[in-house]
C-alpha angles and dihedrals in degrees: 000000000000088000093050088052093064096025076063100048085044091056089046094048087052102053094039083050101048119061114250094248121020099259098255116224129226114260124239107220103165132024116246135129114256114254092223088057126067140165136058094318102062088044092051090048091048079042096056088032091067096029086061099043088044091051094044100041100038111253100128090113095053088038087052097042083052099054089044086065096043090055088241128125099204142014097262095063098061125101118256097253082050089055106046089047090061089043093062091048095053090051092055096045085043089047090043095051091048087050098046092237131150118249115246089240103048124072112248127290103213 
């Protein structure tokens, strides 16, 4: 009896200390740097952000082609309008590959 008893309380103390529902968090579904924050900390993270999608889906060759042309030799060397540009492509190659579609400037694929 003795064992229910607690096996009960434990349970009460469980469900008054967990939420209801897991707090969900916002998605973040492009890379771009937010237009309220400003300075080095939000660069470095759009900085890490592409580093990390060019390195997972493949596009090294065409980021470093990129920062051939811009005279840089890494991404932290390019301009702000340079970065953000990069960023967006990067979104669109990242979005295209999650959709399965051809890129504009390949021939297709099917």
């Amino acid at each position: 009896m003795l064992d229910r008893a607690r096996v009960t309380r434990m349970r009460c103390l469980l469900d008054q200390a967990m939420p209801s529902e897991p707090p969900r968090l916002p998605r973040a579904s492009s890379l771009s740097v937010s237009a309220v924050a400003t300075g080095p900390l939000p660069r470095r993270a759009l900085v890490k952000q592409l580093a990390l999608a060019v390195a997972r889906y493949g596009l090294q060759p065409e980021v470093d082609a990129y920062l051939a042309a811009a005279g840089c030799a890494s991404l932290n060397g390019l301009e702000q309008a340079q970065l953000e540009r990069i960023a967006a492509w990067v979104t669109q190659e990242v979005d295209r590959m999650a959709t399965a579609c051809d890129s504009p400037d390949a021939p297709p694929a099917r």
